[in-house]
C-alpha positions in Angstrom: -5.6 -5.6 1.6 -2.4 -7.2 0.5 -3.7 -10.6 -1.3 -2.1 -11.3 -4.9 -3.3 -12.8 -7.5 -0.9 -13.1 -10.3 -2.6 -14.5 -14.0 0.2 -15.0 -17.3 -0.7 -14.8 -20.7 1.9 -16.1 -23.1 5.0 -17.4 -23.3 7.6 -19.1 -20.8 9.4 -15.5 -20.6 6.6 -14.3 -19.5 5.8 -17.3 -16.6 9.1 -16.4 -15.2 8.5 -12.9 -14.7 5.7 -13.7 -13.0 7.5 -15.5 -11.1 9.9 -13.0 -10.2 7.0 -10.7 -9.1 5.6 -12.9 -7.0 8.5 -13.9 -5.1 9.5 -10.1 -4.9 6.1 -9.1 -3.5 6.3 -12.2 -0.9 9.4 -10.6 0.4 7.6 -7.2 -0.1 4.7 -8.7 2.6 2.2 -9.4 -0.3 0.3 -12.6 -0.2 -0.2 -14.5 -3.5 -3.4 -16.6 -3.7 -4.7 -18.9 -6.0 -7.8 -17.4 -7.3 -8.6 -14.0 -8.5 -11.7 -14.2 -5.9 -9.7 -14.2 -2.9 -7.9 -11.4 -3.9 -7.5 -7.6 -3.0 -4.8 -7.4 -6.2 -5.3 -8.7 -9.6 -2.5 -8.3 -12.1 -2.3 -9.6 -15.9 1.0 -9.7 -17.1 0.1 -10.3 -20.5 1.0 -11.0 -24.3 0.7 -9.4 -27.3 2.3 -11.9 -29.7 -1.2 -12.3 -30.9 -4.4 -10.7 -30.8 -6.2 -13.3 -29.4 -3.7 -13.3 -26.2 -4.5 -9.1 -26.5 -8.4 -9.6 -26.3 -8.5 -12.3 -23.7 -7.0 -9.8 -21.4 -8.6 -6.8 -22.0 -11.8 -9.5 -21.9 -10.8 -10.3 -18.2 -9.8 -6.8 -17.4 -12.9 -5.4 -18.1 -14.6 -8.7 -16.0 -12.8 -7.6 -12.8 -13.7 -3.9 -13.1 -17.2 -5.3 -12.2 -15.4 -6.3 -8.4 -15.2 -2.2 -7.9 -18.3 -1.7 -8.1 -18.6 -3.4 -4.6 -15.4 -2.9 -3.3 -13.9 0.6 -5.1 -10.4 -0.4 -2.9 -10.1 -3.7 -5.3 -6.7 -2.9 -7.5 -6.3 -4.2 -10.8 -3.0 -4.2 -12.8 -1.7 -4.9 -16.5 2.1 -5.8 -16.9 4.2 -6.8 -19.5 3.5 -6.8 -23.2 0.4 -6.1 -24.2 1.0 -2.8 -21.8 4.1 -1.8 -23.2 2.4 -2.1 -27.0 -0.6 -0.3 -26.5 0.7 2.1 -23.8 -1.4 4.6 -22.5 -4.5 4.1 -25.0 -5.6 1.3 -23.4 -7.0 3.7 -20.2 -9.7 4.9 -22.7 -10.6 1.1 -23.1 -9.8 0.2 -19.1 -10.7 3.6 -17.3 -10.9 1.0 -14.1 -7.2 0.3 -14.1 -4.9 1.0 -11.2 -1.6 0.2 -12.7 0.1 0.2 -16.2 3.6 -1.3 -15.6 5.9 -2.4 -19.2 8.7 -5.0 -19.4 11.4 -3.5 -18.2 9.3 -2.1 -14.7 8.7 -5.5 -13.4 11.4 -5.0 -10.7 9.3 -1.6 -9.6 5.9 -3.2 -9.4 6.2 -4.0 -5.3 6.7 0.1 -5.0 4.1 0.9 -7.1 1.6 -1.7 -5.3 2.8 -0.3 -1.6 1.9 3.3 -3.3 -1.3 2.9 -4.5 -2.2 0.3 -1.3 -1.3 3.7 0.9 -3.5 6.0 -0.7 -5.9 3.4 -0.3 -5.9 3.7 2.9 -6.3 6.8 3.4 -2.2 7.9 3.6 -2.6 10.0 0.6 -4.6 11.3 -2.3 -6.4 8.8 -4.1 -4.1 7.8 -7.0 -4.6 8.4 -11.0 -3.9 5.4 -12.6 0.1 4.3 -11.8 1.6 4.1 -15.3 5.4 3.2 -15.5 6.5 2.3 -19.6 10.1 3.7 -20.1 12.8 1.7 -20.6 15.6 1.3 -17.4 19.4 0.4 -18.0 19.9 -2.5 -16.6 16.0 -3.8 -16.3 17.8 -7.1 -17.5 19.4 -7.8 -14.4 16.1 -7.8 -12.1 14.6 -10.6 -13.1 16.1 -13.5 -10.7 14.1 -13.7 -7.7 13.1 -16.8 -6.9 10.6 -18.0 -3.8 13.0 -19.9 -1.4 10.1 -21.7 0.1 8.7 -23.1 -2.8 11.2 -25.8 -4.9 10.9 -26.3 -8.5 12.4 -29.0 -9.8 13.0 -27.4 -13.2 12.8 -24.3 -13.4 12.9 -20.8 -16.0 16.4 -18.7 -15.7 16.0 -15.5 -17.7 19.5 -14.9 -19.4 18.8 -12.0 -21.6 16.1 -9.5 -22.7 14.8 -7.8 -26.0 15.5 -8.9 -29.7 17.4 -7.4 -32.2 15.6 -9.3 -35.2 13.4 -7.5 -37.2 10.7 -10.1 -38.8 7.9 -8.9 -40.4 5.2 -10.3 -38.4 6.4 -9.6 -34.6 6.0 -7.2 -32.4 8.5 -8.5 -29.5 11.6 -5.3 -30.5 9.0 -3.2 -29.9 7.5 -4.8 -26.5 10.5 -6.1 -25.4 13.6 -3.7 -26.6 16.5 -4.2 -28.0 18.6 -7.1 -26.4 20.5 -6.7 -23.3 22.1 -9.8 -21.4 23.3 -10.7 -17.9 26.7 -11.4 -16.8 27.9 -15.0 -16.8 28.4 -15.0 -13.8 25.5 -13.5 -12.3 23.5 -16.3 -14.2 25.5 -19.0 -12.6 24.8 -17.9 -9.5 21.2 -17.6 -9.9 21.3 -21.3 -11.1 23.8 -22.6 -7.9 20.8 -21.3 -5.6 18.5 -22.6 -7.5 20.1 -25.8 -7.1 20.8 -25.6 -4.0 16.8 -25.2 -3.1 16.6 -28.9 -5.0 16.5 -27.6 -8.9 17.9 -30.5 -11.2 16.7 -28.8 -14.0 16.9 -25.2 -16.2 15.7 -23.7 -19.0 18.1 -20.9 -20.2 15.5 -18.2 -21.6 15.9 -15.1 -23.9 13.9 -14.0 -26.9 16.7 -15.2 -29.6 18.5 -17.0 -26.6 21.6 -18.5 -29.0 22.6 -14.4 -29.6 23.1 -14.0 -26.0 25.7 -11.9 -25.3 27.2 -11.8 -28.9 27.9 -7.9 -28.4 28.9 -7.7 -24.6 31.2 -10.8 -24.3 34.1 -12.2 -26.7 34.2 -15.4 -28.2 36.7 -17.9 -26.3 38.6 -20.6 -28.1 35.8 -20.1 -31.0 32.9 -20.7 -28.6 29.8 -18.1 -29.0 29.1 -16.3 -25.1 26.0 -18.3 -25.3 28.3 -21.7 -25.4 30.5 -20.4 -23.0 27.6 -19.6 -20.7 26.0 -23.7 -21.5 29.5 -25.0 -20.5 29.7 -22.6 -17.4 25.7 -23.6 -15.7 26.9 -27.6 -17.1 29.7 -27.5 -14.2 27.5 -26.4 -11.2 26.5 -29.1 -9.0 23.2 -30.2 -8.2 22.0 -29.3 -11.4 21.3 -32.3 -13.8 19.6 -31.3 -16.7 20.0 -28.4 -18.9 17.8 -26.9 -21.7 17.1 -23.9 -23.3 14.6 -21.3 -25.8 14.1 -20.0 -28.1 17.2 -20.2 -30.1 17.0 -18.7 -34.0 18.7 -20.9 -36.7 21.2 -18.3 -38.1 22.5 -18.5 -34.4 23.0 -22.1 -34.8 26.8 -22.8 -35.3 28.7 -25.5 -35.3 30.4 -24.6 -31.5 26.3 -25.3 -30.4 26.3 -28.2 -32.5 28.9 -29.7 -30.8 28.1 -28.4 -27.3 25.8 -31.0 -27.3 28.2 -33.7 -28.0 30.6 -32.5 -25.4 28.2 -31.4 -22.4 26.3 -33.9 -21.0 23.7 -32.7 -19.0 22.5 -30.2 -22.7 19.3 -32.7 -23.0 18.8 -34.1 -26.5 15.6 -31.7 -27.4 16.2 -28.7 -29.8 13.3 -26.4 -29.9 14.1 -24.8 -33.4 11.5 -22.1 -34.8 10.8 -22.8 -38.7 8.1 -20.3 -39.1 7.5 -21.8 -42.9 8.6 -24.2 -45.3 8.5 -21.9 -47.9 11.6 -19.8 -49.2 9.2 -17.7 -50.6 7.6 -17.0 -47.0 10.4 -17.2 -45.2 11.9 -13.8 -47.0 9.0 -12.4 -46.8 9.3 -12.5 -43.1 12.6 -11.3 -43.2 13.7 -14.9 -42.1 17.4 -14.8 -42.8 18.0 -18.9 -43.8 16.3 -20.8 -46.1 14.6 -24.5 -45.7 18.0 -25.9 -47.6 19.9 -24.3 -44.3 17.2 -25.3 -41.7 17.4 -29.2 -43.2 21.5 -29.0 -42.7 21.5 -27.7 -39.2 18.8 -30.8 -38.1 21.0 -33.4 -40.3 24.2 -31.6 -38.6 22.2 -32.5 -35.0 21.3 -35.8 -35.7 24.9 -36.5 -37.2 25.7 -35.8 -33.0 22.9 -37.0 -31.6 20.9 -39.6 -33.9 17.9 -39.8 -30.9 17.8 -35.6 -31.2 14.0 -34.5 -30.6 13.1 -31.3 -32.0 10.6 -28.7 -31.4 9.2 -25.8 -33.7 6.9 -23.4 -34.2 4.9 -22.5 -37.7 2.9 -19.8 -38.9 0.2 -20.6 -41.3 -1.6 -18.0 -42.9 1.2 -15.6 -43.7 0.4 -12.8 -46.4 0.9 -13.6 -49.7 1.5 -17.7 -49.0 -0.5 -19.5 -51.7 -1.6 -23.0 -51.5 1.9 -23.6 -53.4 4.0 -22.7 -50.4 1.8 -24.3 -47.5 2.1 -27.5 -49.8 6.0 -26.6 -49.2 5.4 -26.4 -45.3 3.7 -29.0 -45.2 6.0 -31.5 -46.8 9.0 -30.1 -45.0 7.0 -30.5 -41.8 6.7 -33.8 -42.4 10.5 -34.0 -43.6 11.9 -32.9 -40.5 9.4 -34.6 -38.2 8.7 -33.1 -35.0 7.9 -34.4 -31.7 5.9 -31.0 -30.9 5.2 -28.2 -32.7 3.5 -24.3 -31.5 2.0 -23.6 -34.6 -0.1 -20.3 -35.4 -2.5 -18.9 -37.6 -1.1 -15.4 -38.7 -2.6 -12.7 -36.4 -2.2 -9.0 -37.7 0.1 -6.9 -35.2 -0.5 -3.6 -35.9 3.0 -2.0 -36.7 4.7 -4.4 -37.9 5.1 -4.7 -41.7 2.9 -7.8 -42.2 0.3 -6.1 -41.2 0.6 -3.7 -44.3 1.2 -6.4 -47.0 -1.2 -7.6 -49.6 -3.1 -11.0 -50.2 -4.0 -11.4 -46.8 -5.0 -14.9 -45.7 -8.5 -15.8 -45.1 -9.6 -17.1 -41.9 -10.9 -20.3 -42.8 -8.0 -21.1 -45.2 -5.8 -20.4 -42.1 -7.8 -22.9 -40.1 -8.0 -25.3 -42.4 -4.0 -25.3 -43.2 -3.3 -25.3 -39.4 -5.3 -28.5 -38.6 -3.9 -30.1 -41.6 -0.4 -29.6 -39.7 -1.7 -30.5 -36.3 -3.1 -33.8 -37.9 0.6 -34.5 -39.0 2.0 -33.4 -35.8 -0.3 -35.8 -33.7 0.9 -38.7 -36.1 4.6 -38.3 -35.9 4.4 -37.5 -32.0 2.4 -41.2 -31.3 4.6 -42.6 -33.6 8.0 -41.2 -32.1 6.6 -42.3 -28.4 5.1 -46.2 -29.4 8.6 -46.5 -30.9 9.6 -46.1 -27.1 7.6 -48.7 -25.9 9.9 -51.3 -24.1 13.2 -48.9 -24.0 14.0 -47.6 -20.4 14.2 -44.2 -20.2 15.8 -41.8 -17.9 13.1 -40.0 -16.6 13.2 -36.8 -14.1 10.4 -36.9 -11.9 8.8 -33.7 -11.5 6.5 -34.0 -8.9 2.4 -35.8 -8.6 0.8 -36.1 -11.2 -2.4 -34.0 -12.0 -4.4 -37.1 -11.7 -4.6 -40.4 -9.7 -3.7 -41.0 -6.3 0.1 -42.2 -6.4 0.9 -41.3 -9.8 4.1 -39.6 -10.2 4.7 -37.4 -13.7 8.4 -36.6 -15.0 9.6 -35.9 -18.6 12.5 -38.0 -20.4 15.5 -35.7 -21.7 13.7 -35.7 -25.2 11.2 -33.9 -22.8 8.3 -36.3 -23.7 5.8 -36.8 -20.5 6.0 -39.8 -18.2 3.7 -41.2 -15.6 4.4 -43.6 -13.3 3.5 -45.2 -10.3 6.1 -44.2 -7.3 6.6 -42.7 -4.2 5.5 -39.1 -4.0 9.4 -38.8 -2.4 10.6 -39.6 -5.9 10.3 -36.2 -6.7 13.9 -34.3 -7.8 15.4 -37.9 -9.0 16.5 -39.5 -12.1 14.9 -42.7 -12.5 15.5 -45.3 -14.5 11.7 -46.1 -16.2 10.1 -49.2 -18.6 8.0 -47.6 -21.0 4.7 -49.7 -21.4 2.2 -47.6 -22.8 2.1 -44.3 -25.0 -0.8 -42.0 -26.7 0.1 -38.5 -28.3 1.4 -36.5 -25.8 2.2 -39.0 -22.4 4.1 -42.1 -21.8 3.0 -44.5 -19.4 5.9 -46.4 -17.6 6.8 -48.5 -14.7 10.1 -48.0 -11.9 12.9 -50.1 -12.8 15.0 -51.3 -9.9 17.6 -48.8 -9.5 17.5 -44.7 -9.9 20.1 -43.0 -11.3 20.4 -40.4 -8.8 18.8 -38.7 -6.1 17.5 -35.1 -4.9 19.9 -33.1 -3.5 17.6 -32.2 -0.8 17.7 -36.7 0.3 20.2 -38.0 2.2 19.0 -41.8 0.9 16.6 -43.2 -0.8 16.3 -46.5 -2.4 14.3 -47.6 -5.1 13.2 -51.3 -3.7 11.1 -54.2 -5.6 8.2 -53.0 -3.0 7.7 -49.8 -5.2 7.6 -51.6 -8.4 
């Protein structure tokens, strides 16, 4: 009666508070299984970005409630977003649910599990549905456990939580509150553990993660907390590789520009939202730069780092944008040119001013204009890696790859894939690798002679002409 299984919808935010739930019900006792059918426990913690993500989990929610018709002690839970949007309304949808839990109630889910597990067995009245959705002081602070017997060689560090942005077409203020960030410290510490389990790499993560601790913490010596914080993770040993997202471009000043000059394990991969190419659009959204900004902060990059890779994401389909401003998307996309792109066809949130506006897009005019960008995204992205064909790379290797036997799979600082034949021990180094071979989304490359460093968890380890 105390198997887990733990499925995420959504965003990276959201895989690392599902990883913090698992780890705290390991300690809790819990097991957490691989499938939903080996499981006594489902939960969802879910997304409502979008409504697809919305309707994928009510979809599967409704699927399990089937499993108590055989088993009425089977528990089903739904965390995170999508419950802290819809709230309570969504028991008239899921009458089957056990638990209800919001974002800032992760931390409490292990307590509400061992209650509902106790009735179940026969320690107290059977339980209404468990429904925690208020906000907590200090929710942001919960969200750091880690499983000690599991190593990640990069790994999700939460630094803050909520937004204090108001565009027109999110619903993450209202899901996620208003922002609230860890101390300094406290992060660092999170991140020297992390290390010290065999982490080389982190990804710094908060909703507008470059307005981290702009109200809590002074500026320094004109550097933002959020610098402050990069230079402070950049000195803690073990740790090789640093990255972050999602930052918002009116964030983006010059002491961040130059951090990655001056700090060098800050890889050379910005993941910068654009949301449109359009002026028009963008205030619309209530997008406070325009493209003419946006252009100066990537040529202000690449003035530091000419090899800079950068990340977006797009919405097509907005209210109100004509074939006139997708034209404008489009030719700024192509502008700019990105190595990987999270582009999105409008979805209506209700509550959020979008979803009010006029001249909504029509489906099929959203399709088409998002596979017109995906077209140009798959160009520039073969492009950008056959350009790397015969360059050595510095490539972390991450682990086996998903397939073939003795195939390793890593990622380059400009975070494009690798594979690569090598010793499954690899895993946790720097190595150097030839690039031979490239598609779309993976390089194919080959072991060089030396590495340039080694897991902290290997006391030697050679890279020899045998393994080439």
């Amino acid at each position: 009666m105390n198997r887990v299984y733990l499925k995420t919808y959504g965003c990276q935010m959201n895989e690392r508070d599902s990883e913090a739930v698992a780890a705290m019900l390991r300690k809790r006792g819990y097991s957490i299984v691989g499938h939903e059918n080996e499981a006594d426990v489902v939960l969802l913690n879910t997304c409502a970005v979008r409504d697809q993500a919305e309707q994928k989990a009510i979809g599967k929610t409704g699927y399990l409630a089937k499993n108590k018709r055989n088993n009425p002690d089977f528990v089903i839970g739904i965390l995170g977003c999508m419950a802290q949007n819809r709230g309570t309304e969504l028991l008239d949808r899921l009458p089957d649910l056990d638990l209800l839990v919001g974002t800032q109630k992760f931390h409490r889910v292990p307590d509400h599990l061992d209650h509902i597990m106790a009735s179940l067995k026969g320690r107290g009245p059977h339980p209404q549905t468990l429904v925690d959705l208020d906000e907590e002081d200090g929710s942001q602070n919960t969200i750091r456990a880690h499983n000690p017997e599991e190593r990640r060689i990069s790994a999700f560090v939460s630094i803050m939580q909520g937004c204090n942005m108001s565009c027109t077409f999110c619903i993450v203020p209202k899901t996620r509150g208003r922002e609230r960030c860890r101390s300094i410290r406290d992060i660092v510490e999170e991140v020297e553990e992390l290390a010290a389990s065999g982490t080389r790499e982190v990804t710094l993560l908060g909703q507008i993660v470059n307005s981290y601790g702009r109200r809590e913490i002074p500026f320094r010596n004109g550097k933002s907390p959020f610098v402050q914080l990069i230079e402070a993770v950049n000195e803690v040993k073990g740790i090789e590789r640093i990255r972050f997202t999602s930052p918002h471009p009116r964030g983006f000043k010059q002491d961040l520009i130059e951090a990655y000059r001056d700090l060098p394990k800050l890889c050379e991969h910005v993941h910068l939202p654009l949301q449109s190419g359009s002026n028009k659009i963008l205030k619309a959204m209530n997008r406070p730069y325009s493209r003419e900004r946006y252009r100066q902060i990537v040529e202000d990059l690449r003035a530091i780092v000419p090899d800079m890779y950068f990340s977006t994401d797009i919405i097509v389909g907005f209210p109100g944008e004509t074939e006139g401003d997708f034209e404008l998307t489009q030719e700024f996309f192509q502008e700019i040119g990105f190595e990987m792109a999270y582009i999105f066809k409008y979805s209506v949130r209700t509550g959020t001013p979008a979803a009010e506006m006029d001249d909504q897009v029509p489906k099929t005019v959203k399709e088409e204009r998002n596979q017109v960008l995906l077209q140009i995204l798959a160009d520039r992205s073969l492009a950008r890696n056959r350009a790397l064909i015969g360059t050595t790379q510095e490539v972390l290797v991450e682990g086996p790859a998903r397939k073939g036997e003795g195939i390793l799979a890593g990622r380059t600082r400009g975070n494009r894939k690798v594979v690569l034949a090598g010793d499954p021990e690899l895993a946790g180094w720097l190595v150097a690798t030839r690039i031979e071979d490239a598609t779309v989304s993976t390089l194919r490359g080959i072991l060089v002679e030396k590495a340039f460093g080694k897991s902290p968890r290997c006391t030697s380890i050679m890279v020899s002409q045998d393994a080439l």
